[in-house]
N, C-alpha and C positions, 0 to 999 in steps of 0.2 A: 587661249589662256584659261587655264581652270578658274573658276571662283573661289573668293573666297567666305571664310564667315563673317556676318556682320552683328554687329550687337541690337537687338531693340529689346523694348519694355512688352511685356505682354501682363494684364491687368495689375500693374505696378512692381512685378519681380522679370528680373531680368532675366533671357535667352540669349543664345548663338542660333543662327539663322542661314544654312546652308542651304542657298536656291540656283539652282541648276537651269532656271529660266521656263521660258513658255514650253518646249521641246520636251520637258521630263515627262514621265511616265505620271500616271493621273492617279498617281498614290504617294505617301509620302513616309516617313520614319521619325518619333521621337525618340532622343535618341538620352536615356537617364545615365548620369555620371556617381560614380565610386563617392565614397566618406570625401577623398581625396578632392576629387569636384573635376582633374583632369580626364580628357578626353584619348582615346587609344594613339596614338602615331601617326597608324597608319588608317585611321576614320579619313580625312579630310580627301585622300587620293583613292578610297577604295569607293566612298560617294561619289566624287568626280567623275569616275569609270563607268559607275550604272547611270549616270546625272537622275540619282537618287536626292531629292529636296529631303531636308531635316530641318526638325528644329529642336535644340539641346538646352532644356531651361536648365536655371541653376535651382538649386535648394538645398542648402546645407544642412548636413547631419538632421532630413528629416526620413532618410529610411522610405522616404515616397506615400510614407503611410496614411492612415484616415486617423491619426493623430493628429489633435495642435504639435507643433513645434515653433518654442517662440521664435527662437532663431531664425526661422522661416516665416511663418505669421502669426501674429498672436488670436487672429480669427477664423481663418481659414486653412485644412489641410493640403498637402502636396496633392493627394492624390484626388482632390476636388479640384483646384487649380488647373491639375494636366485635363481632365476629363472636362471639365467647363471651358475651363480660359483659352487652355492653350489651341484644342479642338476647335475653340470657335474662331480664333485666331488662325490657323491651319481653314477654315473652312469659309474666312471670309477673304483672305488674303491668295489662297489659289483654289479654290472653288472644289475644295478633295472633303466629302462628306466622311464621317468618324470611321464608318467600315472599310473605308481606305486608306487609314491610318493604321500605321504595324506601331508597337513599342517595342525597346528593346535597351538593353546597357547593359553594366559590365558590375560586378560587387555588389556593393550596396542597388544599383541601378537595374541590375539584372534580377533581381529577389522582387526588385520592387514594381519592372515589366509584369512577370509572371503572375506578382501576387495582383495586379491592379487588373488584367486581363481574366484569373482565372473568380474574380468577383463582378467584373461585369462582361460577361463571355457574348452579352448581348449589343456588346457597342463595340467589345475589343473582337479582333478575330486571325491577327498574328501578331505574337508574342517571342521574343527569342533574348536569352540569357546567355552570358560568358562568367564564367566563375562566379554563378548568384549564392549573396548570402542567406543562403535559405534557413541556417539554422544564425537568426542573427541573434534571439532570446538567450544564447550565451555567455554574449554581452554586457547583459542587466546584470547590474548593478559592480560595473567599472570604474561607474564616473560618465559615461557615456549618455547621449540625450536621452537610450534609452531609459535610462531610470526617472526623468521628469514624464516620460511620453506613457509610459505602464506602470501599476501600482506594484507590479510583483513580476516577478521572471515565468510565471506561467502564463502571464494576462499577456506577455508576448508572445511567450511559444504560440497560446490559441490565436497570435495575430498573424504567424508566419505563411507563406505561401502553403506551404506543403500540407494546411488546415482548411486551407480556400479550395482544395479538390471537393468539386461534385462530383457524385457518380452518371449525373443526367445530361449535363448541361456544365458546356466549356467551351474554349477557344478552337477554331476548328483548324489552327497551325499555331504549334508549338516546338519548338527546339530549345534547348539547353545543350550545356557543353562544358568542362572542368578537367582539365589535367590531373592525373592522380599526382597524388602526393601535395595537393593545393590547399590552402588550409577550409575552405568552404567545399570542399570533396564530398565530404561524408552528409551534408546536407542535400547537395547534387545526386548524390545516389538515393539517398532517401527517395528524394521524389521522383527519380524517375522509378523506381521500384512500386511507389504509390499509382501512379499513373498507369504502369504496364497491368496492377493488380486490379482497375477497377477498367480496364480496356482504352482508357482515353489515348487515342490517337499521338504522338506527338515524336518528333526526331530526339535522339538522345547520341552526343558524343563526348562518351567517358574514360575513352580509352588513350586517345591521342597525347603524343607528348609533346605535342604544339604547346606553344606558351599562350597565356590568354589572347596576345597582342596579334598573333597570328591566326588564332581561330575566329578572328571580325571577317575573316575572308569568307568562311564556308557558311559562317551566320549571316554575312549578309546578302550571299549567295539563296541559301533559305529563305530570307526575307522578300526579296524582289521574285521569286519563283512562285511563292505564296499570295503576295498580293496581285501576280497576276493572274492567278487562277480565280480569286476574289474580283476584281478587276472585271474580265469575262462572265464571272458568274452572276454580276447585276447589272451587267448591260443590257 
């Protein structure tokens, strides 16, 4: 019988916790959720299949960012949290050190992989995005958290992933992925345009007319091919 997700606390906000047992592969997937906070459909059976361990914290409308958001804490950021808490959590609980952690999600989740990967390229080392809001500074000033989390619609542009490209130093596996005609498209193109312009490495699929739901298959395919070449490479 497949497993399922269980709930625990990790440093006082909550996760889902898909563990696939002693047997899994000695790497693991966080796995960041949409504005909306739900998970793909087809996540729980496509895990199953690799007995790929995850752990899917919550974090409402905080964009994953190095922003406070009170919603989420009024002290500490998302992307402090996944990199601290959740890492150390992941790293005491099955013995998988940071570089054998991939990030990855979907919307909001996917932007916020990318962008948390391509600012610490030295912990993170596969990253993979489905429909990331890469252009989310469009936003501000809707009413949206963005407008408590940035003083102006530029202070987030300069926060978006597609401004966290180095040209030196990056994630050494990247994918993204967007169906045209998706409303976060034209951000998707952006950066993979950015990316091919300064040489950095990475898979780009922009053409597919898979719906997002269905492109968890080839990204997670991506994901587990990556960490085990990661995997081999620090043994």
């Amino acid at each position: 019988m497949a497993p399922d997700w269980k709930r625990v606390s990790i440093a006082g906000h909550e996760a889902n916790v898909f563990d696939t047992g002693p047997t899994s592969p000695p790497f693991s997937l966080i796995w960041l959720h949409d504005e909306v906070g739900d998970r793909p459909a087809s996540l729980t059976n496509e895990l199953a299949r690799r007995r790929l361990r995850c752990v899917a914290p919550f974090a409402p409308a905080c964009w994953w960012s190095d922003r406070i958001t009170p919603a989420f804490d009024q002290n500490q950021t998302a992307e402090t949290h996944l990199l601290d808490d959740v890492m150390n959590w992941i790293a005491t609980e099955w013995n998988i050190a940071a570089r054998g952690v991939a990030i990855a999600g979907i919307g909001m989740g996917g932007q916020g992989a990318l962008r948390i990967g391509l600012r610490h390229p030295q912990t993170i080392s596969v990253v993979a995005s489905i429909a990331g809001a890469f252009d989310f500074h469009e936003q501000y000033g809707t009413g949206s958290p963005l407008d408590a989390m940035y003083p102006s619609r530029e202070h987030a542009r300069q926060g978006t992933a597609i401004l966290q490209v180095h040209g030196y130093h990056w994630p050494a596996h990247i994918h993204i992925a967007c169906p045209p005609g998706h409303r976060w498209y034209r951000g998707n193109d952006r950066l993979h345009e950015k990316l091919s312009a300064l040489g950095v490495p990475h898979a780009a699929d922009l053409d597919s007319a898979l719906s997002p739901d269905a492109l968890l298959v080839p990204m997670l395919d991506f994901v587990v091919a990556a960490c085990e070449r990661e995997s081999r490479r620090l043994m």
